[in-house]
N, C-alpha and C positions, 0 to 999 in steps of 0.2 A: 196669101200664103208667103212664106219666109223666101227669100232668093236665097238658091244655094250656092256655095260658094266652091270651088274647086281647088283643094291647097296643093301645090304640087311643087312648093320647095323642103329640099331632105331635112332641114332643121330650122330654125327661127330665125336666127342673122347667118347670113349664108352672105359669102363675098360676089361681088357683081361678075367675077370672072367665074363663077362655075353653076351661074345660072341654066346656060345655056345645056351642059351637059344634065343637070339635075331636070329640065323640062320633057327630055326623051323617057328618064329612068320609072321617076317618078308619078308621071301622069298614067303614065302607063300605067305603073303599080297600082293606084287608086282607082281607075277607071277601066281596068281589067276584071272581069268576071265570069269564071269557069272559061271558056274559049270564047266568050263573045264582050264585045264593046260596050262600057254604057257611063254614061256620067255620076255621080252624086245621085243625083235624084233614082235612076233606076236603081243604084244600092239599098237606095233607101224605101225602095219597095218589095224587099226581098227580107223576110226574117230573118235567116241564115247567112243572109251578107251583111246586117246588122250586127249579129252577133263575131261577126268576122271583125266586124271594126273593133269591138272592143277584144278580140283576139289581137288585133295587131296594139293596143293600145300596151297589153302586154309585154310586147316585145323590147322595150328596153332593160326589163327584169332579168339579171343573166340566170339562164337556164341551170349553169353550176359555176362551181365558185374558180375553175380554174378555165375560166372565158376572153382570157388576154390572146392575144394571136400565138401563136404555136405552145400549146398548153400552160399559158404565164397566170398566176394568181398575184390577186391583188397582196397579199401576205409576202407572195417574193420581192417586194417591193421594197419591203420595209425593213427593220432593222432586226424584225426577228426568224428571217430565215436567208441562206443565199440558194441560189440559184445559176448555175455555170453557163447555160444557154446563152445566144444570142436573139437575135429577134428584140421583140419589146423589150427583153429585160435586159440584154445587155446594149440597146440603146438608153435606156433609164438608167441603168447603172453608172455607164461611160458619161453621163451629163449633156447628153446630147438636147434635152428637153430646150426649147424655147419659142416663141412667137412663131417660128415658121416649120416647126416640129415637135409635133406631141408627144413623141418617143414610143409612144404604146398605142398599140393596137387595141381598140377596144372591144373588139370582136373577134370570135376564132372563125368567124368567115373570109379569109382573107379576100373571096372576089369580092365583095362589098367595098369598092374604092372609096367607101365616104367613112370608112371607120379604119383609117388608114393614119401611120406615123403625123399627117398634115391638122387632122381635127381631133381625134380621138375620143376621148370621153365627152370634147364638146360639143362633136356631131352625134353623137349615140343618145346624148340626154335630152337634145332640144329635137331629134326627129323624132323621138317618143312621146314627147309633149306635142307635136303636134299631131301626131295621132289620136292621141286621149281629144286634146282641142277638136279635131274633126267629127269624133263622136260628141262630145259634150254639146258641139253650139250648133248640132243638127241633131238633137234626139227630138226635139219639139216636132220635128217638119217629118217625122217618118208615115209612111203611105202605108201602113197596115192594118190589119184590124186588130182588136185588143184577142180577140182567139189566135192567130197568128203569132203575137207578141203582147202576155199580157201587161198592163199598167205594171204592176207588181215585176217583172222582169225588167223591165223599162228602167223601174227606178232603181232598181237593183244595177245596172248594168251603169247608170248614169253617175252613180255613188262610188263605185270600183273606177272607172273613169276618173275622177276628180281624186279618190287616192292618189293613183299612180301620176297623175300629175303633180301632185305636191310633195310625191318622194321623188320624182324626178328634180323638180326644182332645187329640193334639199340634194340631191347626189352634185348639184353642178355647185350649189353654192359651199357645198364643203370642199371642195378642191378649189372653185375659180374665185371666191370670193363672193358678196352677194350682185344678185344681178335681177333685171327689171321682169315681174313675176306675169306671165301673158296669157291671159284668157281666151286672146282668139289670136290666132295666126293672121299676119300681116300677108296682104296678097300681094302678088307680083307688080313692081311700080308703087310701092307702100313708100311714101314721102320724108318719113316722120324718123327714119333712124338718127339723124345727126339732133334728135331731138332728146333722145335717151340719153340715162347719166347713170351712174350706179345708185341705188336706193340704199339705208344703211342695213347694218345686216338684224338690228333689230325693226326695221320695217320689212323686210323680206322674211324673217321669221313668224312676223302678226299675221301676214297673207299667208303664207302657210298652214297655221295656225287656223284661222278661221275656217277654212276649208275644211282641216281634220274636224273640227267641231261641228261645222255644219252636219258631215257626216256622222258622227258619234249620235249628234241630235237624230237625225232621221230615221236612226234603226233600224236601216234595211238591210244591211249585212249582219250577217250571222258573226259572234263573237268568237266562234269556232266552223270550220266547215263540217261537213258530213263525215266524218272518222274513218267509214270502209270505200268511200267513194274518192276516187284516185281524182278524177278530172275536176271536181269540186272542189280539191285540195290545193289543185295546183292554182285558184284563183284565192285574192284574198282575203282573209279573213280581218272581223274588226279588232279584234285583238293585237293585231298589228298597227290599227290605227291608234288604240291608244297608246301602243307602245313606239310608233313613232314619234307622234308628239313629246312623251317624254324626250325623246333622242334631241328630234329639233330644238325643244328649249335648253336640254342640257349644253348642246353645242353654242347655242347665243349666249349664254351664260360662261361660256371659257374663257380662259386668260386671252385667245388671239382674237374674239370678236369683245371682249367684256373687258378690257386692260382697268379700267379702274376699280374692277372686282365689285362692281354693283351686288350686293348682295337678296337685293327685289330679283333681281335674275334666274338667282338659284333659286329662289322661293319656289318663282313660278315655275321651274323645273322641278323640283323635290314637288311640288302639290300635282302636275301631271303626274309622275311614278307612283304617288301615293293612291292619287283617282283609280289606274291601273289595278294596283297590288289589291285595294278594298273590294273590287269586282269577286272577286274571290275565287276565279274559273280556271287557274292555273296555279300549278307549286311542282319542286324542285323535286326531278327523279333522285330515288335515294342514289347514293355515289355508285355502289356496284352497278347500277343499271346505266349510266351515262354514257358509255359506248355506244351502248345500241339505239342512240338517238341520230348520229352519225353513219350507220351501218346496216337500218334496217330499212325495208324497203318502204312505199307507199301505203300499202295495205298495211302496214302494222300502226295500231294508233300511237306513234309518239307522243302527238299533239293533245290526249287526255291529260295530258302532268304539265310538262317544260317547254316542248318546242312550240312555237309560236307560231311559224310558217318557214318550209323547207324549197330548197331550189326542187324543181320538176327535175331535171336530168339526173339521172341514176349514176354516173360516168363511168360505167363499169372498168374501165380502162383507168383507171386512177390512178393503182398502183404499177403501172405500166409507164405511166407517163411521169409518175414522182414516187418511187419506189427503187429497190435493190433487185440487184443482177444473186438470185438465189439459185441460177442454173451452173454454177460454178463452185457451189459452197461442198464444202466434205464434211458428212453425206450430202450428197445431192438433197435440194428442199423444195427443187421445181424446174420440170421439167424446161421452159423456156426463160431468159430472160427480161429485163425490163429494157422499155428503149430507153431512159435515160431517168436519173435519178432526182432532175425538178428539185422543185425547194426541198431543202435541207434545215432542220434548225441553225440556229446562229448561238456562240457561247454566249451572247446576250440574253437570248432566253432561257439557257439550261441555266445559265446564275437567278433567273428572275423566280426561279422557283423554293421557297425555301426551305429550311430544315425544318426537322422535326417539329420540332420544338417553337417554330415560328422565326425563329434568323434567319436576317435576311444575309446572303454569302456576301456581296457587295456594296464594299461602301464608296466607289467612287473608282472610274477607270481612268489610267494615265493616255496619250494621245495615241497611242495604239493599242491600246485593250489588251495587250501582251500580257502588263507588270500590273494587273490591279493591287487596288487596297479595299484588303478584304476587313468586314465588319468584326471591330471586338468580340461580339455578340456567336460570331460561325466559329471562331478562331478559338473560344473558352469552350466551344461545345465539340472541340475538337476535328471540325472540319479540315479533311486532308487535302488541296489541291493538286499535289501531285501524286500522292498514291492510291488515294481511293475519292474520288470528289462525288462519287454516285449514293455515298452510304447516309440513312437517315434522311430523305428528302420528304418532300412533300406529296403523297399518294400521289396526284395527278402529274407528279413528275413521270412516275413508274407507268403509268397510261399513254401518255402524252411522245414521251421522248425516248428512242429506243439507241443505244449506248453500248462501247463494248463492254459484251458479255449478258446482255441482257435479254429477255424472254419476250418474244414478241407474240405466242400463241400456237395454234397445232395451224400446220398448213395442211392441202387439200390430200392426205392419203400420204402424204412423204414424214411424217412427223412435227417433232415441234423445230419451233424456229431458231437459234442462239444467233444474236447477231454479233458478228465480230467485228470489229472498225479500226483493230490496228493494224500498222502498216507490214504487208503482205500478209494478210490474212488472206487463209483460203477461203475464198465467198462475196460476202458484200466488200471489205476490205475499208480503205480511202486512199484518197489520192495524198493526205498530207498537207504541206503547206508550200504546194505548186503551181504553178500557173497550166498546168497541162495534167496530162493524164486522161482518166475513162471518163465519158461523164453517164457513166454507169453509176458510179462511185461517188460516195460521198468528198464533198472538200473541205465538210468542218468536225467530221469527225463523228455526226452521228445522223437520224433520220427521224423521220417523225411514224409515231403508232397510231396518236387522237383519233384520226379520220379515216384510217386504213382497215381492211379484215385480211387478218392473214391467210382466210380460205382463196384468196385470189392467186400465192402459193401452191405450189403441188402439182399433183400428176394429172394428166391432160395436155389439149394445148391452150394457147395463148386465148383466143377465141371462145374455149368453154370456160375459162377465169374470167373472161370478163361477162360473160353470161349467167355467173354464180355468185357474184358480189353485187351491195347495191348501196354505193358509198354518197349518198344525199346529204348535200351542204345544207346550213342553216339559216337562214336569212335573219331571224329574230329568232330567242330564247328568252323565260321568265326569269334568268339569272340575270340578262343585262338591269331588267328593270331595276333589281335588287341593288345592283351595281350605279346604273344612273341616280336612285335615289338616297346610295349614301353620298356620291357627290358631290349631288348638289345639298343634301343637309350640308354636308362639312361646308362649302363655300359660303352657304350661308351662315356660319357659324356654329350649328347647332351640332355640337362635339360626342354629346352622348348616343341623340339621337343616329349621328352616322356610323357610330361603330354599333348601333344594334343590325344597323344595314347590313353593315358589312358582314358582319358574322353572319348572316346568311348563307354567301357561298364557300364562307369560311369552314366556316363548322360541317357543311354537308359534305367538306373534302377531309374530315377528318382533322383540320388544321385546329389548333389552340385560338380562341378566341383574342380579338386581335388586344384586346385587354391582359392577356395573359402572354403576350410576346416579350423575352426578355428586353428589348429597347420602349418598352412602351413610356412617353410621354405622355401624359394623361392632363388633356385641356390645352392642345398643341395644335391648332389644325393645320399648320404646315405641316407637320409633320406628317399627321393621320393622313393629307392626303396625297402626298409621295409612296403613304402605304397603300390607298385607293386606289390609286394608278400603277402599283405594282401586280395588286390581286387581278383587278382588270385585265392585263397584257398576260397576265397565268392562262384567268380562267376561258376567256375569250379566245384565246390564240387560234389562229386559225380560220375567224370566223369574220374576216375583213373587218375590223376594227381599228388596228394598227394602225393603220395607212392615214386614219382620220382622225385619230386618239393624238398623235407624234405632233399632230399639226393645229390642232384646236390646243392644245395644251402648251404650244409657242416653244419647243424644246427641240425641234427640230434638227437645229446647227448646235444643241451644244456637246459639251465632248464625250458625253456620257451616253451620246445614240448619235453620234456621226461616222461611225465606222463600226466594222463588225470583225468578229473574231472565231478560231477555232480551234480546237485541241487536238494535237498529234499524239496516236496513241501507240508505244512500241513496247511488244512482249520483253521483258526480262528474263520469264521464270514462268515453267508452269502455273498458271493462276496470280502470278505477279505484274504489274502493268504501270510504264513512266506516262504520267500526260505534262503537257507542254503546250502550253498557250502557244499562238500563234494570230498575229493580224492578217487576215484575210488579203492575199497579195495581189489582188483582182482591183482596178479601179472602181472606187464604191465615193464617186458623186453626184450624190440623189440627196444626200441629207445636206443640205444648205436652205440658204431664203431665200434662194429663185425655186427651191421645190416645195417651200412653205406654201404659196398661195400659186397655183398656175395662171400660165399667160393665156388672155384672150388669143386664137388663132389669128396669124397678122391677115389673111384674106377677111374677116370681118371686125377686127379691130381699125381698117379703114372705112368701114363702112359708118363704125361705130367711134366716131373721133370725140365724143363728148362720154364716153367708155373710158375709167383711168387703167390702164395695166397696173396689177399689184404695185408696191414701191420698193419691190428690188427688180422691177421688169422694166422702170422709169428712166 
């Protein structure tokens, strides 16, 4: 019979200085069951505590998508929203990131000292991987009988297991760069770290890779879960496997791991989203209905049409935590306020959105985003920047980004919502272009609708709003696929082929085929795919893409997304309204190339000296 093996460090390379606390935390953790004592092997004679393991193997999948330490999302990170808090974000923001500080919190558990400013995302990704590892390389050795636990469960549980470890791996290698992919956890006194080197990231991609296939092959997950069954929902589905593969080879195929634009890259990217799309088991809710893929609960089936697999937590506090103070608006819109108003869009993305017509507003910002230069294209089509910049946009603007004057929906028994964002409006308002003020308040001038329900508004208290909304983030949607496989057409050259892509979620937003945009180039693929990655950062907003989009795309530091901006909005005149750009006067030192590739944490970059640090970390 197998020797079992007992892993009781938090993540994979762990620095030799906090072994000693990690052997109390962790053994415990593993070797703990219901109120009594028992090793590996008693686990492993228990069905339910089987099933527990591949529960915890779960646990590095965040529960919702605003899971940074004191309600930070990965989206505030980036260049398309701000966020006034401190905590993770205004350590990230301030540039505090480096070897001996992770800046973020990667957990909204703050007593969890191993998912603390020191490891962050690097401890959160390799203590999941050794969980999955702990189920994986002991499902052989389990002490049950097949009535107990049948075969068919077994393998079923073994397959979900080996997913979450290959999105794990992909979560660390898109932030840290790629790194050496591990099948079994090294045990305490394991000899061989200064033996480790980095792999390239198209070897760390083929490991990944084979594993999702191994899986696809086997056919033991369901390509959909069970549509009314909430706990089956929350595990995952294959669907997501093939759509992460697309994801994986899309990102080995970008400009920051693919710099000579290998065009074999994209192939094998465009032929995974193709395998995908030909399954034929998903297609795009029509537009009216897209909301309520964001909005509704568990039991309703999203998942028949678009969504692919949704976070478990409901967060009903959502708009609590990144939402408007509507207990001060005239008429009253709710009885209680928000605690503080969280991400905000940034004027980087209310430009990203475009006209009517398909113009793009933006052609290029000066070093503070103040004074752009606007596109011929917005400029002929009559585009106003300062007296009406909201008119003629792109539907999912009107969804997505709520602006003064704008309608956000009926709140709960108090009416509908108007939000107002100039300064001293009575209500949500903004703070302007200051360093202080509410942070109830907007600081760039508007808020976002996409993921919000305005019934968490209204009469009541704070308590039954968050009991009556059920705001579920999205981990995967059928649009990214649409999205990754015109991509990677276009890198591989294939020009027609990727604007039939793209019109996908073009056309479903009501937009002009991107054929019929007045700057159309036709047989340009730089160009087309500047337009790619435009539609991208629209339709995705929100749904943790950015943060990995900014940085596989190598565009990180340049000046066109290293700082962000906002619009001060002040009444004239009944119904008349001046906006005024403004640079966001908050230090915003996140977008450079020491936040392109993050640094190994230095307590296991000693351990790991044949490990290179990215080469702005050198």
């Amino acid at each position: 019979m197998k020797r079992y093996r007992l892993i009781i460090v938090n993540f994979l390379f762990v620095g030799i200085t906090m072994l000693a606390s990690c052997e109390g935390i962790f053994e415990e953790a593993l070797n703990r069951a219901d109120d009594s004592r028992e090793d590996l092997a008693g686990m492993l004679s228990d069905p339910n505590k089987i099933r527990g393991m591949l529960t915890s193997a779960y646990m590095g999948v965040p529960e919702n998508r605003s899971y940074l330490y004191f309600w930070t999302t990965e989206e505030s990170l980036t260049d398309n929203t701000f966020n006034f808090q401190g905590q993770s974000m205004g350590n990230w923001r301030s540039g505090l990131l480096s070897p001996s500080n992770a800046a973020v919190w990667a957990n909204s558990n703050q007593g969890n000292s191993y998912m603390n400013p020191t490891v962050g995302w690097w401890g959160r990704y390799w203590g999941a991987i050794r969980h999955c590892n702990t189920l994986i390389n002991n499902m052989d050795g389990v002490m049950v009988t097949e009535d107990e636990l049948p075969l068919e469960e077994r393998e079923l549980m073994l397959d979900e297991a080996k997913v979450l470890r290959a999105y794990y791996h992909f979560k660390l290698i898109s932030m840290y760069g790629p790194v050496p992919y591990m099948y079994e956890t090294p045990e305490l006194g394991f000899a061989g770290w200064a033996d480790m080197s980095r792999p390239t990231f198209q070897e760390i991609t083929d490991q990944i890779v084979a594993e999702l296939d191994e899986v696809i092959s086997n056919g033991n997950i369901p390509i959909k879960r069970e549509p009314f069954n909430t706990n089956d929902k929350y595990r995952v589905p294959l669907g997501f496997v093939y759509g992460l593969k697309s994801r994986v080879l899309l990102y080995n195929a970008s400009p920051l791991n693919n710099p000579t634009g290998d065009p074999q890259k994209y192939l094998a990217a465009a032929e995974a989203a193709k395998r995908f799309l030909d399954i034929g088991q998903y297609s795009l809710e029509p537009f009216e209905n897209t909301k309520g893929m964001y909005i509704s609960p568990m039991s309703v089936n999203v998942e028949q049409t678009e969504v692919i697999w949704r976070y478990r937590d409901r967060l009903g506090q959502f708009s609590n935590v990144h939402g408007m103070d509507l207990a001060t608006a005239k008429p009253k819109r709710s009885n209680y306020p928000n605690f503080k108003a969280g991400e905000t869009p940034s004027q980087e993305i209310v430009d990203a959105y475009e006209l009517k017509n398909g113009a793009l507003i933006v052609e290029n910002y000066d070093a503070t985003h103040a004074e752009p230069t606007f596109t011929a294209e917005a400029l002929a089509s009559g585009y106003d920047d300062e007296n009406n910049p909201y008119e003629n946009r792109d539907d999912r603007f009107y969804r997505d980004i709520l602006f003064n004057g704008s309608s956000f929906g009926q709140s709960y028994q108090l009416g509908e919502i108007i939000v107002w964002t100039y300064l001293d409006a009575p209500g949500t308002g903004s703070n302007g272009n200051v360093t202080s003020g509410s942070n109830r308040k907007t600081f760039t001038g508007y808020y976002f609708g996409k993921d919000r329900d305005p019934l968490w508004y209204g009469a009541g208290s704070k308590g039954q709003a968050n009991n009556r909304v059920m705001q579920h983030g999205i981990v995967m949607r059928y649009a990214e696929i649409y999205l990754n496989y015109a991509e990677a057409l276009c890198g591989a050259g294939k020009f027609e082929e990727a604007c039939d892509a793209l019109d996908m979620t073009r056309l479903r937003a009501n937009q002009p085929s991107i054929r019929q945009v007045p700057d159309y180039m036709g047989g340009n693929t730089d160009w087309l795919m500047k337009r790619i990655q435009n539609e991208r950062r629209v339709e995705l907003v929100l749904e943790d893409h950015r943060f990995y989009d900014i940085r596989r795309w190598d565009i990180i530091s340049d000046q066109n997304h290293n700082t962000i901006s906002g619009m001060e909005v002040t009444k004239v005149a009944d119904g008349e309204f001046k906006h005024i750009r403004y640079q966001i006067p908050f230090a915003w030192e996140c977008h450079n190339e020491k936040y392109k590739v993050l640094p190994i944490p230095i307590v296991d970059k000693k351990l790991l000296p044949n490990m290179d640090q990215p080469e702005a970390w050198q």
